[in-house]
Each structure stands twice: as structure tokens, then as C-alpha cells.
C-alpha positions, 0 to 999 in steps of 0.5 A: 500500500505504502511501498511505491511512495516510500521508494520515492521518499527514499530517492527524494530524502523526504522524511515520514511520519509512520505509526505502527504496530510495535511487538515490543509494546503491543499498542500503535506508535508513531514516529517521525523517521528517515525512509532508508530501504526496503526490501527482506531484513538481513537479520530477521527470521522471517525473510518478508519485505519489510520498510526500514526506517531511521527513527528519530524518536525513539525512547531509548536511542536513535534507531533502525525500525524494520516494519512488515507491511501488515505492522504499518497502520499509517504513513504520512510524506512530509515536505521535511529533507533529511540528509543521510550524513545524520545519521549513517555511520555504516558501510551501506549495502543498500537493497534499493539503489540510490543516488545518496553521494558517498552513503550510495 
């Protein structure tokens, strides 16, 4: 439902605000994060694609999110930029390519 426009934010930098379902506390939550790729997580069990997120708002750290499709309530495309210096301290090998400079 979500995954073309979020491609888009990704190739356009464009941050979201996504609630979600979480596992952890079972209730929705709402985060405003950096669309960073999509595609099956490298470290989950289950191999389904799922949306990962940098969330800028988490209670504890700055953090990745990996949300299934069926955990997504809502995802809301802000004019808001974000520049992936902000946040990538990591060798990228991203599964959607990009134009992102050095962080391609």
C-alpha cells in the first residue's frame, strides 16, 4: 500500500511520519523517521519485505525500525529533507539503489 511512495521518499530524502504496530509494546506508535530501504531484513527470521526506517524518536536511542507491511497502520510524506550524513555511520549495502553521494 505504502511501498511505491516510500521508494520515492527514499530517492527524494523526504522524511515520514509512520505509526505502527510495535511487538515490543503491543499498542500503535508513531514516529517521525528517515525512509532508508526496503526490501527482506538481513537479520530477521522471517525473510518478508519489510520498510526500514531511521527513527528519530525513539525512547531509548536513535534507531533502525524494520516494519512488515501488515505492522504499518499509517504513513504520512512530509515536505521535511533529511540528509543521510545524520545519521549513517555504516558501510551501506543498500537493497534499493540510490543516488545518496558517498552513503550510495
Amino acid at each position: 500500500m505504502f511501498k511505491d511512495r516510500f521508494i520515492t521518499a527514499i530517492h527524494e530524502l523526504i522524511k515520514v511520519r509512520v505509526t505502527f504496530l510495535s511487538k515490543e509494546d503491543g499498542r500503535n506508535i508513531t514516529r517521525f523517521c528517515a525512509p532508508m530501504d526496503y526490501g527482506p531484513s538481513r537479520a530477521a527470521k522471517n525473510k518478508d519485505n519489510r520498510f526500514h526506517l531511521w527513527d528519530f524518536e525513539s525512547d531509548t536511542r536513535n534507531h533502525v525500525l524494520s516494519l512488515l507491511s501488515e505492522q504499518i497502520i499509517n504513513m504520512q510524506f512530509t515536505d521535511e529533507k533529511f540528509d543521510p550524513s545524520e545519521f549513517i555511520t555504516w558501510n551501506t549495502n543498500w537493497i534499493i539503489a540510490r543516488d545518496w553521494g558517498r552513503f550510495s
